[in-house]
C-alpha positions as a Markdown table, in Angstrom:
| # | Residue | x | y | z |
|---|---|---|---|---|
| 1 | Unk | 87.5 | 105.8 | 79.3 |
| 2 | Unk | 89.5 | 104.4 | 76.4 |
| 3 | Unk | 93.1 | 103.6 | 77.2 |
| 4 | Unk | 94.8 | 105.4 | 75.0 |
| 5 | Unk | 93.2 | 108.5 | 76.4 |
| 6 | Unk | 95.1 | 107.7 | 79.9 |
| 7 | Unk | 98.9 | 110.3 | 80.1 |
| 8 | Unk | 102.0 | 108.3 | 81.7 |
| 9 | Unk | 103.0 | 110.0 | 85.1 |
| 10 | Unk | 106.3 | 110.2 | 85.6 |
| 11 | Unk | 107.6 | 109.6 | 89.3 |
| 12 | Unk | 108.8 | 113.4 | 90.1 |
| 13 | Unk | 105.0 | 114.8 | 89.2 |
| 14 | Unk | 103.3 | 111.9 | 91.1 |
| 15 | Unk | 105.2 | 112.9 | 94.1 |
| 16 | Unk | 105.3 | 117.0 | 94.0 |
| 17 | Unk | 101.2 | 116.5 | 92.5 |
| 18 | Unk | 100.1 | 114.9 | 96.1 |
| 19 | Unk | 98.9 | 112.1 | 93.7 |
| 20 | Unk | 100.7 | 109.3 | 95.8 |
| 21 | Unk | 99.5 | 110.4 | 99.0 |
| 22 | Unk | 95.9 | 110.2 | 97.6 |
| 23 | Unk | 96.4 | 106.8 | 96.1 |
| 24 | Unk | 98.2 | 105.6 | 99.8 |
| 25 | Unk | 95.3 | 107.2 | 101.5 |
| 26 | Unk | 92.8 | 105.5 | 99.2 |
| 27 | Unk | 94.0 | 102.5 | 99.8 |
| 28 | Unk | 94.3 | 102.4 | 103.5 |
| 29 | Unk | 90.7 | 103.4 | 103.5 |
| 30 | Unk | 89.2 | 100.5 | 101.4 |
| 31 | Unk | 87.4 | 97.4 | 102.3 |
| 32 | Unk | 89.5 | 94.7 | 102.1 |
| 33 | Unk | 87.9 | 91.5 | 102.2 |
| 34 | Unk | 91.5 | 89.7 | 101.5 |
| 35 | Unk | 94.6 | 89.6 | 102.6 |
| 36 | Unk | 98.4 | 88.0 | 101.7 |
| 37 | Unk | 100.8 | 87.6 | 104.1 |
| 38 | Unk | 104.3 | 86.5 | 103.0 |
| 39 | Unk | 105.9 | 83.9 | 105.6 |
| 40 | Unk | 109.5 | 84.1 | 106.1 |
| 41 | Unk | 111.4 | 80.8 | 107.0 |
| 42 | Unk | 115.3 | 81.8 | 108.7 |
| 43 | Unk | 117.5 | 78.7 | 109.8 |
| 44 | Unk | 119.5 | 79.7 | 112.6 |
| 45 | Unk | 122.9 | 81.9 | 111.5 |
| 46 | Unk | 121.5 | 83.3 | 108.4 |
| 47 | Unk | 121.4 | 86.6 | 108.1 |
| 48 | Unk | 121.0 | 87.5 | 104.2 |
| 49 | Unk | 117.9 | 87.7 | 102.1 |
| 50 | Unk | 119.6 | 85.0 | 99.2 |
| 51 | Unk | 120.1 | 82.5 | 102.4 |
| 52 | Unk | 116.2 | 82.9 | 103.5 |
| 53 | Unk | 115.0 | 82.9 | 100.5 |
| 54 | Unk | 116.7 | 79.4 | 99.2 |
| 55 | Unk | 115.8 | 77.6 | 101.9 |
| 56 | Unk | 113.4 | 74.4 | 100.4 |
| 57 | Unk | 113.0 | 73.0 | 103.1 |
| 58 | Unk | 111.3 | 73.8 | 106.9 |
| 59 | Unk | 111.7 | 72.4 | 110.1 |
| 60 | Unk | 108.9 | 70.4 | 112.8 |
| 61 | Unk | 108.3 | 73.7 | 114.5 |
| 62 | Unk | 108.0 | 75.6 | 111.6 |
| 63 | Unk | 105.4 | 73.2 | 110.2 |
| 64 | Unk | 104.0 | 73.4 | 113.8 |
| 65 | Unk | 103.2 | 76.9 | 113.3 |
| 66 | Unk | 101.4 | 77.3 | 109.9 |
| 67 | Unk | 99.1 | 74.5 | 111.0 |
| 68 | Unk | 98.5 | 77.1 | 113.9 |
| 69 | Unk | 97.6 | 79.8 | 111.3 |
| 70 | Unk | 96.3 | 78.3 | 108.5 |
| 71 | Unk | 95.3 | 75.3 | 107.0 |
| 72 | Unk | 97.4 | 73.7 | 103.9 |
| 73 | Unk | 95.9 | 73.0 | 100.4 |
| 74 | Unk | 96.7 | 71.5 | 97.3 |
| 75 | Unk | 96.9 | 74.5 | 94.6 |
| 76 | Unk | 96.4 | 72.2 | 91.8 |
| 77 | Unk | 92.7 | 73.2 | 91.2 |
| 78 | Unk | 92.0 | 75.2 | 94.4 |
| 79 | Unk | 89.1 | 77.6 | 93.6 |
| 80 | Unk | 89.5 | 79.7 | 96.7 |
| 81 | Unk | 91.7 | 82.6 | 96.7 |
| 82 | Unk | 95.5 | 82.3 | 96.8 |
| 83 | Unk | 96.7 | 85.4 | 96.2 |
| 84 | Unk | 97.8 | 85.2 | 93.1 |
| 85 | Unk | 99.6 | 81.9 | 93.5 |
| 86 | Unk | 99.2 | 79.6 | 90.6 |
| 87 | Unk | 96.3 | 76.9 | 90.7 |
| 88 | Unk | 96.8 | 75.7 | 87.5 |
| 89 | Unk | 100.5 | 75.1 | 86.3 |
| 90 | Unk | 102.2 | 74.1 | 89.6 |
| 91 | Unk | 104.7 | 77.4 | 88.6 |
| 92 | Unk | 103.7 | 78.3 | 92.2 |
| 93 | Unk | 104.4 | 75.2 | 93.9 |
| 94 | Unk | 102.0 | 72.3 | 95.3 |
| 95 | Unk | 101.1 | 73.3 | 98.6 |
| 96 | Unk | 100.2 | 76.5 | 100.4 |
| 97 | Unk | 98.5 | 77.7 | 103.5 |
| 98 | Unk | 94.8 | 79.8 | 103.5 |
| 99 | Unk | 92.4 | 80.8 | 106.3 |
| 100 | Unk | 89.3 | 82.6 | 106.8 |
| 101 | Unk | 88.3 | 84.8 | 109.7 |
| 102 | Unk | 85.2 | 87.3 | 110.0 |
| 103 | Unk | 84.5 | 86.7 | 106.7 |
| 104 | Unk | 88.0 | 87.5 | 105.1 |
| 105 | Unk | 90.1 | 85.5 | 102.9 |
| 106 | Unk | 93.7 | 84.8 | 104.1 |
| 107 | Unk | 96.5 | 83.6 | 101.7 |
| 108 | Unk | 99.9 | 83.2 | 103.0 |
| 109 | Unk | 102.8 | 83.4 | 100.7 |
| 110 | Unk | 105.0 | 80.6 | 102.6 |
| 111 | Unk | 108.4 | 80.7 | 101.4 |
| 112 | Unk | 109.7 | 77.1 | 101.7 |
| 113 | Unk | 106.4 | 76.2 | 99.4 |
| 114 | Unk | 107.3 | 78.2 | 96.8 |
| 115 | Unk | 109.7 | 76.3 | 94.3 |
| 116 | Unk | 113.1 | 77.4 | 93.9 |
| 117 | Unk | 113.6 | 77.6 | 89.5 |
| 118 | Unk | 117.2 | 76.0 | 88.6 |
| 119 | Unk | 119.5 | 78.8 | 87.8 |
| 120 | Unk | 117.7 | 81.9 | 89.3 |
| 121 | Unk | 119.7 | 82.7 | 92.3 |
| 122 | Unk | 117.6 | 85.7 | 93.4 |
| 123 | Unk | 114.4 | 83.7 | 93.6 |
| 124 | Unk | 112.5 | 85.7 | 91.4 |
| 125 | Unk | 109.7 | 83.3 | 91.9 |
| 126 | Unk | 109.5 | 83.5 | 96.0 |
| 127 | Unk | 110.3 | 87.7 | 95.8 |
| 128 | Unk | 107.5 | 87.9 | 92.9 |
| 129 | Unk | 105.2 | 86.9 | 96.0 |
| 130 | Unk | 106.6 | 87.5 | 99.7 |
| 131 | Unk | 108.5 | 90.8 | 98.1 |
| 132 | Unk | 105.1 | 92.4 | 97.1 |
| 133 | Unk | 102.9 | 91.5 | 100.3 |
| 134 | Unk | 102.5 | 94.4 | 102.7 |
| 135 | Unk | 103.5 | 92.6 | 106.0 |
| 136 | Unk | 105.5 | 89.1 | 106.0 |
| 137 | Unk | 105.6 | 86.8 | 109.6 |
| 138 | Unk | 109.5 | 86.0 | 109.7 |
| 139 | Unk | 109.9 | 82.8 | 111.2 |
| 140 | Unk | 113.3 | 82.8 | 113.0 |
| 141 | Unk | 114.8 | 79.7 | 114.4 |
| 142 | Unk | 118.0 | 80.1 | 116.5 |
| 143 | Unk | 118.7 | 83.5 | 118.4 |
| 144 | Unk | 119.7 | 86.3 | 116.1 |
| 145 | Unk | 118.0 | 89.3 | 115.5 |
| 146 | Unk | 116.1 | 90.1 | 112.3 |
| 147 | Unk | 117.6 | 92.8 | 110.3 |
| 148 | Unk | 114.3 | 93.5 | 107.6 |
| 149 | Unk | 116.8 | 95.7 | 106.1 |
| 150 | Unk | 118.1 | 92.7 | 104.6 |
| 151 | Unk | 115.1 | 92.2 | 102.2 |
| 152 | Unk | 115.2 | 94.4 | 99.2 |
| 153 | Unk | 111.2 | 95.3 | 98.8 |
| 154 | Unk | 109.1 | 98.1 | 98.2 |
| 155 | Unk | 105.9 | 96.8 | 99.4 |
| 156 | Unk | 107.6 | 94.5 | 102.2 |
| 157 | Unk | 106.5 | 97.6 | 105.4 |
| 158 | Unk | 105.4 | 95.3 | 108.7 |
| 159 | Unk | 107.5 | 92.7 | 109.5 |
| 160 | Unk | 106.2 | 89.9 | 113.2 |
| 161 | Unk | 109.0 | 88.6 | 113.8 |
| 162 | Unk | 108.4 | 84.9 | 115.7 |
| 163 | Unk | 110.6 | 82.8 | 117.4 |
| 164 | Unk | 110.4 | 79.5 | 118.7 |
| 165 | Unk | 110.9 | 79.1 | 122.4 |
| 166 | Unk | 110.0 | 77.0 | 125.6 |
| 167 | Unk | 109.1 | 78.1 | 129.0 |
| 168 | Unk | 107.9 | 75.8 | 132.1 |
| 169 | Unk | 107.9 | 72.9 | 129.9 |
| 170 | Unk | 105.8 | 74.3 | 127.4 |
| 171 | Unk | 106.8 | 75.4 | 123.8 |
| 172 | Unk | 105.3 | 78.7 | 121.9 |
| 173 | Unk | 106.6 | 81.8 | 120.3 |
| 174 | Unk | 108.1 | 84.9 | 121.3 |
């Protein structure tokens, strides 16, 4: 079907049509062979999105942990799939985390990896990514509570919410 033979939707009929039901339904139901996640990094005491999101730089323990679920690449040249991270420019940053299991690509959207661009103070960059993954793994060091109301997305709908801790000697997540 030629494109110019497509109509524009406005929101309102989409809605009152059933159309976005349909399409919701439609894509629940496919077979996904690939996932994002986006990965989250809080230093303890922040509690707004602009905070998270401008943090450059990680922690042992959160380093700790994304060896746990992934393993790192170089995206300079990386022919696997990144979801939608940039292999070829660096715009993306150098370094990001993949996986495979049953068969299914994994690409996490890791937030400290994800270069901060001078003068954008929303982090268009880091939201372009982690703001349009369905589910994003908050990594929270310290003990407050995650508000996900906090993050402005409309994709953003499951958020695991992990924190560091230690019991009998032994450290792991909660």
């Amino acid at each position: 079907i030629p494109f110019e033979k497509f109509k524009k939707i406005n929101v309102v009929d989409m809605i009152s049509s059933g159309l976005q039901g349909d399409v919701l339904m439609l894509d629940e139901q496919a077979v996904h062979d690939k996932y994002k996640f986006g990965i989250l990094y809080v230093k303890g005491g922040q509690t707004r999105e602009e905070e998270w999101l401008s943090n450059g730089c990680d922690s042992n323990g959160f380093d700790h942990f994304l060896g746990i679920i992934g393993r790192k690449i170089k995206l300079s040249g990386y022919t696997g799939w990144t979801g939608g991270l940039d292999t070829k420019s660096g715009y993306s940053g150098e370094y990001t985390y993949v996986d495979e299991w049953n068969n299914h690509s994994i690409a996490y959207h890791v937030s400290t990896l994800i270069p901060a661009h001078p003068g954008d103070n929303q982090q268009v960059q880091k939201k372009r990514h982690i703001g349009n993954d369905i589910a994003c793994v908050v990594y929270v060091e310290g003990k407050q509570p995650f508000n996900p109301a906090a993050i402005k997305s409309q994709f953003l709908h499951v958020f695991i919410v992990v924190h560091p801790d230690e019991w009998q000697g032994r450290k792991g997540w909660r």
